[in-house]
C-alpha positions in Angstrom: 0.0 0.0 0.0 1.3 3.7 -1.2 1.8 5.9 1.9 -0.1 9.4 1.6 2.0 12.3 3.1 -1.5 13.7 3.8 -1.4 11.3 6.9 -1.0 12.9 10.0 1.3 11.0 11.8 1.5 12.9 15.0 0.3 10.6 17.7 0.9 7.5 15.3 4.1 5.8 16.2 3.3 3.5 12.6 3.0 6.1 10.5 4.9 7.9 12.1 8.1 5.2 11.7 6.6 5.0 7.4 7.0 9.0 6.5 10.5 8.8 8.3 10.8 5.5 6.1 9.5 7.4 2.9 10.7 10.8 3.0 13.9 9.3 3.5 13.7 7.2 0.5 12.6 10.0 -1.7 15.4 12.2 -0.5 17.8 9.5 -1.7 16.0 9.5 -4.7 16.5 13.1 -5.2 19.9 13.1 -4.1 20.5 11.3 -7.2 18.8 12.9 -9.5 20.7 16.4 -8.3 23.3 14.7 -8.7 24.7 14.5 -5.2 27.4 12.0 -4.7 27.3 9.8 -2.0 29.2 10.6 0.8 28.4 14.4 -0.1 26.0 15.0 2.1 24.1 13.9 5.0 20.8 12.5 5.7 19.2 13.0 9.0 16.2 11.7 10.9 14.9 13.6 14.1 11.6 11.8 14.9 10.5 14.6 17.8 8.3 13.8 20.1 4.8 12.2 19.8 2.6 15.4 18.6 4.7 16.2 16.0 5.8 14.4 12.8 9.8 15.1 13.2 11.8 16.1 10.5 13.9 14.2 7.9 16.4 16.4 6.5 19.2 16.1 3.3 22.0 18.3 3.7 24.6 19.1 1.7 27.2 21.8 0.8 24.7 24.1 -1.2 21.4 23.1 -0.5 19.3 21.6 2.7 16.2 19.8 1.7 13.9 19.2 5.0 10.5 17.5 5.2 8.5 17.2 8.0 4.6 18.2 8.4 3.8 21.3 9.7 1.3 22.3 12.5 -0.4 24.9 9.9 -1.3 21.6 7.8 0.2 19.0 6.1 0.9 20.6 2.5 3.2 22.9 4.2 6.0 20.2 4.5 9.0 20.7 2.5 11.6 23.7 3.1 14.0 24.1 0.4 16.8 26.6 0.9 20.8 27.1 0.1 23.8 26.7 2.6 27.1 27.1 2.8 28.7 23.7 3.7 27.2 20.8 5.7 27.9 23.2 8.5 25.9 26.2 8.3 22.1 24.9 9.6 20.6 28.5 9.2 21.6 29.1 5.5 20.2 31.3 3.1 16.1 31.8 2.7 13.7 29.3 3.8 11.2 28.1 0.5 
């Protein structure tokens, strides 16, 4: 069965653990299709606590790619924005 990113998954520890499982595969996905090499960047999971999604983020030297699902509604969950290095975590304008 497709997972919806419509789903809340706050207060779901299953689909909570599936848009951590899926967001991360499609960031892979998308790492490839940059191209992003491996190894040139980093892919974290922060699953925050149980009313909120968490955040699964793709970070590397020019751009940080982070999904997670908002409290303002669920089609608010990608922020796109450039950085300088896998260092800088406040980087240029959020998208």
């Amino acid at each position: 069965m497709q997972f919806s990113f419509a789903t809340r998954v706050d207060y779901n520890d299953d689909f909570k653990a599936r848009f951590h499982r899926e967001a991360r595969d499609r960031l892979v996905k998308l790492a490839t299709m940059i191209p992003l090499e491996p190894g040139s960047f980093d892919l974290r999971n922060n699953r925050g606590g149980v009313a909120v999604s968490g955040e699964i983020t793709l970070h590397a030297e020019a751009i940080y790619i982070q999904v997670s699902q908002s409290c303002v509604g669920v089609g608010m969950g990608v922020l796109v924005r450039t950085c300088q290095g896998r260092a800088d975590f406040t980087g240029g304008q959020n998208n």
